[in-house]
Phi, psi and omega in degrees: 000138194247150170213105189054060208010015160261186204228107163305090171054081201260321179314327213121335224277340170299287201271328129004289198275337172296329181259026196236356185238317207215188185223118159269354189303136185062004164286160218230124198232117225219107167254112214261147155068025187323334209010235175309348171107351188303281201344306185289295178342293190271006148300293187358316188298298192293285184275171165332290167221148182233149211211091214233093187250151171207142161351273195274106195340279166338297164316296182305333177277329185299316216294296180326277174351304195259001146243161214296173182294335188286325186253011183276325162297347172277357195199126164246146175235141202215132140324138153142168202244176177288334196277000172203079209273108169280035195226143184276173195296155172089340200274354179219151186293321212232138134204143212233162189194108169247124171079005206239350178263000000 
């Protein structure tokens, strides 16, 4: 993934440092503010299910696309914002918000 001609965290270093505070393994995982999926991708590798929401429609539709077939029962991507989450208390383990304040 590209931004402006830089490589978003070509290292790692985003899910490095997340797996250095918590264990996604078998956990049910919630990513506010997902825009195009790297993230969510390489949360995926890791937890159970990931759960990716982001505002803009268009991302989320870039996002569905751009992950791979192997991580698509790991990953739902939903329209929606943070100040109003369609999800009850409790339902995720994790939640993670990269890029999104």
């Amino acid at each position: 993934m590209r931004m402006r001609g830089v490589k978003l965290d070509p290292e790692g270093y985003e899910v490095m440092a997340l797996d250095r505070v918590v264990s996604l393994k078998g956990k049910r995982v919630i990513e506010i503010g997902c825009g195009d999926g790297r993230l969510t991708r390489a949360l995926a590798e890791r937890a159970r299910e990931v759960v990716a929401i982001d505002p803009n429609p268009r991302d989320i539709r870039a996002a569905r696309q751009s992950t791979p077939k192997h991580l698509k029962r790991r990953v739902r991507f939903q329209v929606a914002t943070a100040e109003d989450l369609p999800f009850r208390d409790g339902e995720f383990a994790v939640a993670v918000f990269s890029w999104s304040l």
